[in-house]
C-alpha positions as a Markdown table, in Angstrom:
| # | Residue | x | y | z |
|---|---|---|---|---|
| 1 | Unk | -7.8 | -24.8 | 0.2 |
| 2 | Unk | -6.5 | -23.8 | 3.7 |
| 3 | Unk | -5.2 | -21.0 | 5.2 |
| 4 | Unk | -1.8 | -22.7 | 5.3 |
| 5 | Unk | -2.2 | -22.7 | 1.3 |
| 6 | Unk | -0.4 | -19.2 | 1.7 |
| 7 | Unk | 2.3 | -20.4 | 4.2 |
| 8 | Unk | 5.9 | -19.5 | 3.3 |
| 9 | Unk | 9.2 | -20.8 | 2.2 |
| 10 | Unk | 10.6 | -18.5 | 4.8 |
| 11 | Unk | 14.4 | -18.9 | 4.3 |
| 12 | Unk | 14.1 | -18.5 | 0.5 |
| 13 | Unk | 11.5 | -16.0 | 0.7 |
| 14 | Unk | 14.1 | -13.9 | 2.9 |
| 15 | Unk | 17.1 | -14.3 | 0.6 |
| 16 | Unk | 15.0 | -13.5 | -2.1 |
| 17 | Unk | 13.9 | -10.1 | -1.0 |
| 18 | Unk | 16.9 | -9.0 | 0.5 |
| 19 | Unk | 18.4 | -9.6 | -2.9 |
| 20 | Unk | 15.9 | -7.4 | -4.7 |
| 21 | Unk | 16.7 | -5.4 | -1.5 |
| 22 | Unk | 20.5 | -5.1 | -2.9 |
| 23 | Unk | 20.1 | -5.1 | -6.7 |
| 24 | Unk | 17.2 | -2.1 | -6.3 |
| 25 | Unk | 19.7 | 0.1 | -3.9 |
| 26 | Unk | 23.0 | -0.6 | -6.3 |
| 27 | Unk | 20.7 | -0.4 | -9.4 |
| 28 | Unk | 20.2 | 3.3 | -8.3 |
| 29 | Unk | 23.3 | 3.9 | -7.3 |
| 30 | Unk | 22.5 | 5.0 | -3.9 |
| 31 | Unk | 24.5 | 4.5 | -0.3 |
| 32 | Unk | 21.6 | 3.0 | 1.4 |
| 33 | Unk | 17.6 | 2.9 | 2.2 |
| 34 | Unk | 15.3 | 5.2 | 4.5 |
| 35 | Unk | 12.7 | 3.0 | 6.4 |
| 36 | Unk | 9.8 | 4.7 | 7.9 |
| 37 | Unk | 9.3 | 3.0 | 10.8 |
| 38 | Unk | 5.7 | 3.3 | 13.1 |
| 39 | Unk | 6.5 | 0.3 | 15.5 |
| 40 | Unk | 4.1 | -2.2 | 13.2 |
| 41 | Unk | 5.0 | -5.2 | 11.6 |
| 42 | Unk | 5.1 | -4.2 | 8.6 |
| 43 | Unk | 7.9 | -1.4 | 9.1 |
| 44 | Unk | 9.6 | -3.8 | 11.4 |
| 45 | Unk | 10.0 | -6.2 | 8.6 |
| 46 | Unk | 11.3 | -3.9 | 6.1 |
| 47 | Unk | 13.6 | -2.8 | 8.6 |
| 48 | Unk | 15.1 | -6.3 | 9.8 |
| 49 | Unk | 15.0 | -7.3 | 5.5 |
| 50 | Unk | 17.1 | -3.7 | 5.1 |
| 51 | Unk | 19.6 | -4.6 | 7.5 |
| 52 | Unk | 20.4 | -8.1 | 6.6 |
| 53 | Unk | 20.8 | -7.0 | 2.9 |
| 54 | Unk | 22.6 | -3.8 | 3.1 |
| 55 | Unk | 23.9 | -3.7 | 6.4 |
| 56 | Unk | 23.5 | -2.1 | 9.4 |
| 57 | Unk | 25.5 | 1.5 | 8.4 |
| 58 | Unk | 23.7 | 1.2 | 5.1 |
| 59 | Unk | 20.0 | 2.0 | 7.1 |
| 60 | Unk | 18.0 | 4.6 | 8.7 |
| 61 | Unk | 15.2 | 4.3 | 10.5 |
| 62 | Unk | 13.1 | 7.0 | 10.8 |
| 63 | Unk | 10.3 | 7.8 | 13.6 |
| 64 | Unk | 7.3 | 10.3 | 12.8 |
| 65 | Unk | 4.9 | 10.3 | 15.3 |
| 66 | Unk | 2.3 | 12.6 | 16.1 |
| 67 | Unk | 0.5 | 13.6 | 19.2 |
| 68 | Unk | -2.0 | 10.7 | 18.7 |
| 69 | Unk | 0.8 | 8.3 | 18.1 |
| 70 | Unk | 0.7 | 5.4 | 20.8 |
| 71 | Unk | 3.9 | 6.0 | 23.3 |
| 72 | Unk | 3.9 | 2.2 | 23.2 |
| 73 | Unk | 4.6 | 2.1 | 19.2 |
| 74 | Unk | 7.3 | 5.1 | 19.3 |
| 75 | Unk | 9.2 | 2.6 | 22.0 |
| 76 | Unk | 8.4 | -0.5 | 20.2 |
| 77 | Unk | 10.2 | 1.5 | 17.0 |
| 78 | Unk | 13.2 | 2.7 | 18.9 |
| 79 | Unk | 13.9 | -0.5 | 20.6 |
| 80 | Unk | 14.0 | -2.1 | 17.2 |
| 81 | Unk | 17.0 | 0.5 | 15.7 |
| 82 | Unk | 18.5 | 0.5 | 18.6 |
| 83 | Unk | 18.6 | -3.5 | 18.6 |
| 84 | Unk | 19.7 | -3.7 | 15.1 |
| 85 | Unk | 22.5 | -1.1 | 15.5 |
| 86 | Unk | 20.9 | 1.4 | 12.8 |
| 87 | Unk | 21.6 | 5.1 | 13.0 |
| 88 | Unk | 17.9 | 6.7 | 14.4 |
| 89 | Unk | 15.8 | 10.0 | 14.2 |
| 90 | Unk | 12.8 | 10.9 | 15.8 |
| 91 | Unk | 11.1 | 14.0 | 13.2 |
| 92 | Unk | 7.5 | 14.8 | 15.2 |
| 93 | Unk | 4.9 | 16.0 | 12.5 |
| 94 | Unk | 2.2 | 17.4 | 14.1 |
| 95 | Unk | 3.4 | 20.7 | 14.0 |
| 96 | Unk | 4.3 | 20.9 | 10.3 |
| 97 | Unk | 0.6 | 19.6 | 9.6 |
| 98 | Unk | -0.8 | 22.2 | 11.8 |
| 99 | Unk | 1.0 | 24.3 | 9.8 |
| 100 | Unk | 0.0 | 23.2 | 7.4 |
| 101 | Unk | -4.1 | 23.0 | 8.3 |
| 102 | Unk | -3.8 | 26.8 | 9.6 |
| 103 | Unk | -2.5 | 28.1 | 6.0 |
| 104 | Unk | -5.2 | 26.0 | 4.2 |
| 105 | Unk | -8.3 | 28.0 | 3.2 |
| 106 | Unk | -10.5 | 25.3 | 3.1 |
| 107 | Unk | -12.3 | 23.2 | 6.2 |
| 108 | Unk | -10.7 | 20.2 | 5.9 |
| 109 | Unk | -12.4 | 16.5 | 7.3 |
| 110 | Unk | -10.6 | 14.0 | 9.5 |
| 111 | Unk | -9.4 | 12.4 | 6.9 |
| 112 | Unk | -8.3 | 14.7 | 5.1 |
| 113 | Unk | -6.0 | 15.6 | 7.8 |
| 114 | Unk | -5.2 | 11.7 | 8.8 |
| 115 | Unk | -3.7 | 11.7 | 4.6 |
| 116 | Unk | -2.2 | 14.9 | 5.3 |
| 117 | Unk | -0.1 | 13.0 | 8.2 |
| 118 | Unk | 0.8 | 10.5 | 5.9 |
| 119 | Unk | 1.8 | 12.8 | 3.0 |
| 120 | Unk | 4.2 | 14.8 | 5.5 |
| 121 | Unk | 6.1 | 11.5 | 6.5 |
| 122 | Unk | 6.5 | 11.0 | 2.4 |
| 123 | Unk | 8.1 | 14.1 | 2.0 |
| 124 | Unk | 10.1 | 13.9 | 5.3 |
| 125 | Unk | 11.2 | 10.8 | 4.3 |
| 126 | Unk | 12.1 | 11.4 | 0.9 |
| 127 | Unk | 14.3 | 14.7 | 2.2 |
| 128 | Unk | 16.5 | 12.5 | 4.6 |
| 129 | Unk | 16.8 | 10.3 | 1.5 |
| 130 | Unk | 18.1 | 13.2 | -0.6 |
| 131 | Unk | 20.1 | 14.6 | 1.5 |
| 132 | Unk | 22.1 | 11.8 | 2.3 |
| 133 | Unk | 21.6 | 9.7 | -1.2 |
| 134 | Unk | 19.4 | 7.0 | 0.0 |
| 135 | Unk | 16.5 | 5.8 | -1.1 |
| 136 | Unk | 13.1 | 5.3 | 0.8 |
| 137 | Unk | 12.2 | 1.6 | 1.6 |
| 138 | Unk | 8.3 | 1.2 | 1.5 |
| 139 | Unk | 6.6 | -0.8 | 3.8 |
| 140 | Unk | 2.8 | -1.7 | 2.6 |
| 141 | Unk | 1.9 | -5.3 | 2.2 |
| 142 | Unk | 0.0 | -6.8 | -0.3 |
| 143 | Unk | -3.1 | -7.1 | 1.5 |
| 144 | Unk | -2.9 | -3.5 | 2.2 |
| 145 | Unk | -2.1 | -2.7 | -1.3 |
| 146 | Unk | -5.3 | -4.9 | -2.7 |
| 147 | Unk | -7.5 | -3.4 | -0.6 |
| 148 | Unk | -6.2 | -0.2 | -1.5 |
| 149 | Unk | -5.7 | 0.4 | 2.1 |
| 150 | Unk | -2.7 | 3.3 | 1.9 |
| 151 | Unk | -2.6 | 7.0 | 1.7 |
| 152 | Unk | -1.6 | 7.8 | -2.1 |
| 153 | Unk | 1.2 | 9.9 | -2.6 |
| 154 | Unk | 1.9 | 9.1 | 1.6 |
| 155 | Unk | 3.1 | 5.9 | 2.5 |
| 156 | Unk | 2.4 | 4.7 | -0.9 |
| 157 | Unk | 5.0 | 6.8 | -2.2 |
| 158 | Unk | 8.5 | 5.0 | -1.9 |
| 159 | Unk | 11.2 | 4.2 | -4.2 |
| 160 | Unk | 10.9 | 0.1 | -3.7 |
| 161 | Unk | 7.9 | -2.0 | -2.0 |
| 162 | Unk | 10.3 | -5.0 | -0.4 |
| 163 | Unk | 6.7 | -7.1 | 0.9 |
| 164 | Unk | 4.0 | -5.7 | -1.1 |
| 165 | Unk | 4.2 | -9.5 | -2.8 |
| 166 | Unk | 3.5 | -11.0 | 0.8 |
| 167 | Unk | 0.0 | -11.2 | 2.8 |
| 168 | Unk | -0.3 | -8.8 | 5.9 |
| 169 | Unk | -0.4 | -12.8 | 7.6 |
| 170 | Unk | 2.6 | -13.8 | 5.4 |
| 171 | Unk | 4.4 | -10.8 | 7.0 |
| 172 | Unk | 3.8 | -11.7 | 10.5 |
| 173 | Unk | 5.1 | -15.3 | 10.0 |
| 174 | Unk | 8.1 | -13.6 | 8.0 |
| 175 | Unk | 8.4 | -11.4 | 11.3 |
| 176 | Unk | 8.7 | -14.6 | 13.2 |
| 177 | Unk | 10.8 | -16.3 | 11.6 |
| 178 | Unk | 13.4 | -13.2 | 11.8 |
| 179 | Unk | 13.2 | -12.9 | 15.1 |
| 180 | Unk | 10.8 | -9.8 | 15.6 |
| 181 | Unk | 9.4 | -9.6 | 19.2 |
| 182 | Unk | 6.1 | -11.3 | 19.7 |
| 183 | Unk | 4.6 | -8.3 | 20.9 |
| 184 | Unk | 5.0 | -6.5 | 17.7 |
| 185 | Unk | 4.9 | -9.5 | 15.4 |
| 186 | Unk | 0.9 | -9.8 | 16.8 |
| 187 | Unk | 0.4 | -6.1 | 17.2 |
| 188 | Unk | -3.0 | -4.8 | 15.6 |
| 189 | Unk | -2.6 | -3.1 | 12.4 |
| 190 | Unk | -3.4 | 0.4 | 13.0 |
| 191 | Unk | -2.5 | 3.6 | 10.5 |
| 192 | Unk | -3.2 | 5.7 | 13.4 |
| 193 | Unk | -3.8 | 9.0 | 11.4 |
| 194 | Unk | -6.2 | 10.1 | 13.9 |
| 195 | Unk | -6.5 | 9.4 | 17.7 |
| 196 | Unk | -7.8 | 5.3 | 18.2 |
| 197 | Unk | -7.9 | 5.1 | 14.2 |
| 198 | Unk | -7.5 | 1.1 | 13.7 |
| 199 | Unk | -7.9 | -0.9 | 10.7 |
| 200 | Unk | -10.6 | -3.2 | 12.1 |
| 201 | Unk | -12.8 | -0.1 | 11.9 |
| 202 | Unk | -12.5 | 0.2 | 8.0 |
| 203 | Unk | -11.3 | -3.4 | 7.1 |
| 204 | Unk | -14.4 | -5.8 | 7.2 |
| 205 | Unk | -12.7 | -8.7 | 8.4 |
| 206 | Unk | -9.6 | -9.5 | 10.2 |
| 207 | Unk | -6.3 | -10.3 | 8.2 |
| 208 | Unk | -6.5 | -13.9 | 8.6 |
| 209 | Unk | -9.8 | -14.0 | 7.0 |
| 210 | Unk | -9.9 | -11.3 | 4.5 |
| 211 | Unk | -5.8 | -12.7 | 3.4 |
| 212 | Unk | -7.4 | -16.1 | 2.9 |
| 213 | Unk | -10.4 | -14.4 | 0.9 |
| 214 | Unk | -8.3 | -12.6 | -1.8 |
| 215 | Unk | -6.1 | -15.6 | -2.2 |
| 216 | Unk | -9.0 | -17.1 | -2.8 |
| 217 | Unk | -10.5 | -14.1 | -5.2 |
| 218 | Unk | -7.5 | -12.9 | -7.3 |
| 219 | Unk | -5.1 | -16.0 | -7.4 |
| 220 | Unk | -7.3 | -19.2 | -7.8 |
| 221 | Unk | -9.9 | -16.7 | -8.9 |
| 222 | Unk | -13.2 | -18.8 | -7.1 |
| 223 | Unk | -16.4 | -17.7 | -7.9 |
| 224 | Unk | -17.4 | -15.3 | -4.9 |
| 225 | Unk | -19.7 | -17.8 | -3.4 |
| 226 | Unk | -16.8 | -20.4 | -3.2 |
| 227 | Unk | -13.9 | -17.8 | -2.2 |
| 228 | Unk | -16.3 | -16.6 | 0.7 |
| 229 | Unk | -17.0 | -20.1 | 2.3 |
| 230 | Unk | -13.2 | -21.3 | 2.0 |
| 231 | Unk | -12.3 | -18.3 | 3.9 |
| 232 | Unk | -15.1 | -18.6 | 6.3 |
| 233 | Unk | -17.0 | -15.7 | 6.0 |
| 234 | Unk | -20.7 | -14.0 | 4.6 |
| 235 | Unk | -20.3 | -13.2 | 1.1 |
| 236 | Unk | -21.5 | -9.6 | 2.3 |
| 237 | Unk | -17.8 | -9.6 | 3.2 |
| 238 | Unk | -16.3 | -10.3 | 0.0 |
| 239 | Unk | -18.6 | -7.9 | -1.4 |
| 240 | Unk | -16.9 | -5.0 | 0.8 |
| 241 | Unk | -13.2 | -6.1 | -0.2 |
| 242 | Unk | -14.5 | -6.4 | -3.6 |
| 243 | Unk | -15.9 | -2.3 | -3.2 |
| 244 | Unk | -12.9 | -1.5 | -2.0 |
| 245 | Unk | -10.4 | -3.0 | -4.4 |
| 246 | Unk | -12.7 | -1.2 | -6.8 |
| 247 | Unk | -13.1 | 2.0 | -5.3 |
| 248 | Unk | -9.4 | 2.2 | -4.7 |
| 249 | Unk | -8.1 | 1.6 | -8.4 |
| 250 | Unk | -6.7 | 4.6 | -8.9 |
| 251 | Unk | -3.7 | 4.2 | -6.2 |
| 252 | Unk | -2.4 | 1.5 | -7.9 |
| 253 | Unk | -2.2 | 3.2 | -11.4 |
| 254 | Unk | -0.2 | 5.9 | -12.5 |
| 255 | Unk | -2.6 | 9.1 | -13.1 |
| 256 | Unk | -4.7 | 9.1 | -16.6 |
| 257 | Unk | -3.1 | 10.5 | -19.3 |
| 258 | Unk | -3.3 | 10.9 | -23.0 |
| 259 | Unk | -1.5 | 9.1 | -25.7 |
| 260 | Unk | 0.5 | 11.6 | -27.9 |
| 261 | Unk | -0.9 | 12.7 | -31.6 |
């Protein structure tokens, strides 16, 4: 196997979400779709796949920064909307989490506080979306979702997941071939929930190693010795994805319950 084993039909693979795109926004009967956009890839995606399904008067994009957010991604953002035509609104957060923090009785860690962020653009978003009957487009990738890489009940709480199918590397060639700019096609992932927070400080690998290893892992399900040296790295590295897939279980599940009597 190579790393082009996860290559894409892009044309198809572009009519075929912005179909489900469509059928998920009539299906709920709503006038359009809320995209949270941080100037990423990901975001950007969602955003271009949104506007050549519904239509440019059918989208808002949404900017939440912080005080830590880069400048560089809040322009990167705009410049998108404002390319595409989209109505836009900035909504900062940092004083509805401080608000937030200071009412809290409790001492809360950075990453407490970096979810917090996360949660407030959830419910920001989701108010724009009720006010104006939209629903909220969800940006997280499949190697995100894996890794369980995603604030629960933040970003990954959305009404549809357009690319949570696709590989954070299948995402930037998908970015590419819709004519995303270069700049933010190869930008670093970064959640930035707290000042220089990136993902190579929590992800072992980078995403064109660590996309190749859980192709490798949970489609042609290799043993982890095999899966490690196709996608060229120590198997102490697949053991860390493997943690974290494993640690992170309960995002992807709805919360335990009982059966009834």
């Amino acid at each position: 196997m190579t790393r082009e084993t996860t290559a894409l039909r892009l044309g198809k693979e572009t009519e075929r979400i912005c179909t489900f795109i469509l059928d998920i926004v009539d299906q709920s009967s709503a006038r359009g779709a809320v995209v949270a956009m941080s100037g990423g890839v990901d975001s950007a995606v969602v955003g271009a796949l949104c506007v050549k399904a519904l239509g440019k008067r059918r989208v808002l994009a949404l900017l939440m920064p912080s005080d830590h957010t880069p400048e560089q991604d809040v322009s990167d953002a705009k410049k998108l909307a404002e390319g595409w035509g989209v109505k836009w609104e900035v909504v900062p957060i940092t004083a509805i989490v401080d608000r937030l923090v200071d009412a809290a009785k409790v001492e809360g860690t950075r990453i407490a506080k970096g979810n917090a962020e996360a949660r407030v653009r959830m419910a920001t978003a989701y108010y724009y979306a009720n006010s104006i009957g939209y629903i909220v487009a969800g940006t997280g990738d499949r190697s995100e979702s894996i890794l369980g890489y995603f604030t629960k009940w933040g970003d990954g709480g959305v009404d549809m997941l357009p690319i949570v199918h696709l590989f954070k590397t299948q995402v930037r060639q998908l970015g590419v071939y819709l004519g995303l700019p270069k700049e933010i096609v190869e930008k670093p992932a970064s959640p930035q929930l707290w000042p220089g927070h990136k993902a190579s400080d929590e992800i072992p690998a980078g995403y064109d190693k660590v996309d190749v290893l859980l192709h490798c892992v949970y489609d042609l399900r290799l043993r982890p010795a095999e899966a490690a040296r196709k996608a060229g790295v120590p198997v102490g590295v697949l053991d860390k994805v493997l943690e974290m897939h494993a640690r992170t279980e309960h995002k992807r599940n709805l919360p335990p319950s009982l059966s009834p009597v």
